[in-house]
N, C-alpha and C positions, 0 to 999 in steps of 0.2 A: 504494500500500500504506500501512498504517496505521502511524503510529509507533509505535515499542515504548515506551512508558512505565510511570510508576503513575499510577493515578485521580486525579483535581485534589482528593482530598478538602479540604474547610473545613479549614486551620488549628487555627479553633477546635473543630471537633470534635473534632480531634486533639489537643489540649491535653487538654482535656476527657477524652477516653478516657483518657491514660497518666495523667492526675492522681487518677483512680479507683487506679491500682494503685501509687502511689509506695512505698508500705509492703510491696509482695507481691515476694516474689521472685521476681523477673521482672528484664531484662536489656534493653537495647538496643529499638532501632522502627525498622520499614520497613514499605513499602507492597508490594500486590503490585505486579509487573510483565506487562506484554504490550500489547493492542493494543485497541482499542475493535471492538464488533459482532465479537467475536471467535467463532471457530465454537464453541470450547470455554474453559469459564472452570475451571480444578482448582483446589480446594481443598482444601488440606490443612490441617493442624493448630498450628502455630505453627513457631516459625522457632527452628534451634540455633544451637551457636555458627559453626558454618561462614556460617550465610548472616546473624547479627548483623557479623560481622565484614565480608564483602564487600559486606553493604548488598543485599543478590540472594537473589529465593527460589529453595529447591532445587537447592543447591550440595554440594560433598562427595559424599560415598559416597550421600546418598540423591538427589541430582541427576544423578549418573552412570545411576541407576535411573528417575527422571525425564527424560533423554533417551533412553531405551532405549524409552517408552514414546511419547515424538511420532515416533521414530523407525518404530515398528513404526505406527502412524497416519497416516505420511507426512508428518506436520505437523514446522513449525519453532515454536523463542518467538517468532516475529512473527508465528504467527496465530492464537496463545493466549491469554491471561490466566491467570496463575499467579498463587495469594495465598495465603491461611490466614485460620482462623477466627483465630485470634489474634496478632497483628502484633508482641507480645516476647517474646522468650524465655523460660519457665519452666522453672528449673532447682532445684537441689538442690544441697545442699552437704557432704559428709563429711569428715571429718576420719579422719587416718591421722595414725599416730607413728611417725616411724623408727628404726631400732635407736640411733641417737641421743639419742632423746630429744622429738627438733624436731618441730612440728605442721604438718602439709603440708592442704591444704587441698584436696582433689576436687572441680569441677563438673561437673556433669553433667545433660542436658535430662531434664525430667520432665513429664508430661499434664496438661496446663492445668486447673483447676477450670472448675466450671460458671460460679462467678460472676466468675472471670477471663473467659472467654468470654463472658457478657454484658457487663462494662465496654466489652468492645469491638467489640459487635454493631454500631454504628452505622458503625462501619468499614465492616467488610462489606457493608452494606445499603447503604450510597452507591458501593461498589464496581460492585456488581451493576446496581443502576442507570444508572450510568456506563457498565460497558462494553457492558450489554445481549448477552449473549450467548446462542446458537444451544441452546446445552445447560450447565449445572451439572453435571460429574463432582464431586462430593465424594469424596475421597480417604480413606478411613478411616474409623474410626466416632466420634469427636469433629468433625469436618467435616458427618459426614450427620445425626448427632444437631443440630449447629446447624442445619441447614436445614429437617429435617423435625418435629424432637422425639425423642425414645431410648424410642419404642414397636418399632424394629427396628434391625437390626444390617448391616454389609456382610456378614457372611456368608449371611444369609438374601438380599440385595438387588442383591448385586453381578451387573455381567453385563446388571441389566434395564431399559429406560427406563420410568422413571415419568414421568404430569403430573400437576401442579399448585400450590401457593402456596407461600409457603417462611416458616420464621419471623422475622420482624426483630423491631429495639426496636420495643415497646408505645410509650414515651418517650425518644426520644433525650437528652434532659435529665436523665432519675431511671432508674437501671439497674437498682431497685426494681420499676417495673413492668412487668419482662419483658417477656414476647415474644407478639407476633399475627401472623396468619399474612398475609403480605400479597395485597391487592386482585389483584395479576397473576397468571399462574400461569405457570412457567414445564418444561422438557423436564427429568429430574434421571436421572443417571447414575451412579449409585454403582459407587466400585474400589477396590481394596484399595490402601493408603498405599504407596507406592512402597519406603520402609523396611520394609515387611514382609515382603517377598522374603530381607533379610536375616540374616531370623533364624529364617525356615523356608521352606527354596527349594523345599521341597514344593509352595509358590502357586504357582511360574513359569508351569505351565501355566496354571492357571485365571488368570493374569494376563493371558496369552496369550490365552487362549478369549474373556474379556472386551472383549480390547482391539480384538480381530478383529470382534467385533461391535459394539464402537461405529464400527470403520474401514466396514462396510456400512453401517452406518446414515449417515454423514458421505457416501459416497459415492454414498446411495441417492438 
């Protein structure tokens, strides 16, 4: 069996990417974690404070949601690859006063920009390469918009396997020149973000429905 790890990315690409956003409010970096030639590679959207903290994607309450769903697939994290489009936390900050007086400060995770998510496409796309997996589940619609372009949505696409190319850096060097779709093409399976069960359990089923049919197709 394969070792659980994260992708051997460059270093320097890694420099490279978080130094594009030194200025953005963004928080902490990890890689994803799992297994190379893994059957399914999920991607989700960036990482909160639970998994900057432990250094691990999809921990906390939306990991609890994320093993619910290798669960119902049969599958363990050692024969996935779990990551995000974007590797630091983008948060938000409010400020509250208390009847004191005193300035208490809120953080709290907020959806990546687009050109946050390009700084750190080259992530991804050495990921992808590296672990070469069976299928891409993009998890949400920040996830699927990086893969395919945001001409459609999980709600339209969830549920169905699509083929073909996916978008990486244009230039891994200039994050100016966007994205081409790349030379491979690979199996793409869109699902609903595991946090969105959350906040309207109305999904469960079609998360269900979904997931049951990627468990035939895994099994077919």
């Amino acid at each position: 069996m394969n070792e659980v790890q994260s992708a051997p990315v460059d270093p320097a690409t890694i420099a490279k990417c978080r130094a594009r956003l030194v200025h953005q409010p963004v928080e902490g970096f990890l890689l994803g974690r799992g297994v190379r030639f893994a059957k399914i590679m999920f991607i989700g959207e960036a990482p909160g404070a639970h998994e900057v903290l432990e250094g691990k994607p999809f921990v906390g309450q939306a990991g609890q949601e994320m093993n619910a769903y290798l669960e119902r697939l049969k599958l363990t994290r050692d024969q996935v690859y779990i990551t995000s489009a974007m590797r630091s936390r983008p948060y938000k900050d409010k400020v509250f006063v208390r009847p004191s007086g005193e300035n208490v400060i809120s953080r709290s995770n907020r959806t990546p920009t687009k050109a946050e998510i390009l700084a750190h496409a080259p992530l991804l796309d050495e990921e992808i390469r590296w672990v070469r997996p069976d299928i891409l589940a993009p998890m949400g619609n920040t996830a699927l918009h990086r893969l395919i372009g945001s001409h459609e949505t999980v709600t339209s696409l969830h549920g169905k396997m699509m083929e073909g190319p996916v978008q990486q850096a244009a230039d891994p060097e200039n994050p100016g020149a966007g994205y081409v779709f790349s030379p491979e093409t690979y199996r793409i399976f869109p699902l609903f973000h595991p946090a969105a069960v959350l906040y309207n359990r109305k999904l469960s089923t079609l998360i269900e429905d979904d997931l049951d049919i990627l468990a035939r197709i895994l099994g077919g």
